[in-house]
N, C-alpha and C positions, 0 to 999 in steps of 0.2 A: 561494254561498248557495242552498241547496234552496227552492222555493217551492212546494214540501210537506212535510208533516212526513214524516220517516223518523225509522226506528229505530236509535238509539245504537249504538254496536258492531260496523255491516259498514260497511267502508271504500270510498270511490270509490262506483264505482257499484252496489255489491251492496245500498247501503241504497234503489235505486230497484227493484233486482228484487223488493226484499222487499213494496216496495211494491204491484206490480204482475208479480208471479210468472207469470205468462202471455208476457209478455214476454221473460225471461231468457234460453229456449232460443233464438230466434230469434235476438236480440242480437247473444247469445256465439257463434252460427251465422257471422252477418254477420263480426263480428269477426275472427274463424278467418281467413275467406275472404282479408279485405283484406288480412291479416297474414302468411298463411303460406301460401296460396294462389300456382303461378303468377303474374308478375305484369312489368311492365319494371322494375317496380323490386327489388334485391333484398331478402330476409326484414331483414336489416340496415336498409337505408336507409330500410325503412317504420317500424323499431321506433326510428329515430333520429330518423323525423318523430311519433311517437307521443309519444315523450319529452319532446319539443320542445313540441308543443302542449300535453301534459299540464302544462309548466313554465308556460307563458301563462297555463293556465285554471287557477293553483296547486292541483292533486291531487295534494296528496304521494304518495298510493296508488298514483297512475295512475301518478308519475314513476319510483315504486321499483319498478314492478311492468315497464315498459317502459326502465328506464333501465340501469344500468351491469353487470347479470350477463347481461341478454340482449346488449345490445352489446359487452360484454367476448367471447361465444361467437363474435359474427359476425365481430370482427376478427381473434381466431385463426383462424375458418375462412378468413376472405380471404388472411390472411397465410400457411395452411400449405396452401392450392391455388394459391399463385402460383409 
């Protein structure tokens, strides 16, 4: 539950940009980094912990948006560089 009002119609977290549009670029900046950035872990294993959490904090947005077409690409790529 939001404990500000947003606006009807952007899912996850696009109803807090809208809120505060200032913030978006930077976010989606961060985001990138942690996701697809270098990293020890790979681009997979983070969008499987993103999924994961997203399922804890129920965002359905966040689960469909992080869950089974992104991880559907990463286990073929695992599967077809081994």
């Amino acid at each position: 539950m939001a404990h500000i009002q947003l606006p009807e119609g952007y899912p996850g977290i696009s109803g807090a940009f809208t809120y505060r549009p200032e913030t978006a670029k930077p976010m989606r900046e961060l985001a990138h980094v942690l996701l697809h950035e270098p990293n020890s872990l790979s681009a997979g294993e983070r969008e499987l912990i993103a999924t994961f959490v997203s399922s804890r904090n129920d965002c359905h947005f966040c689960q469909s948006s992080h869950g089974p077409p992104r991880l559907a690409t990463w286990v073929i790529r695992e599967l077809w560089t081994r």
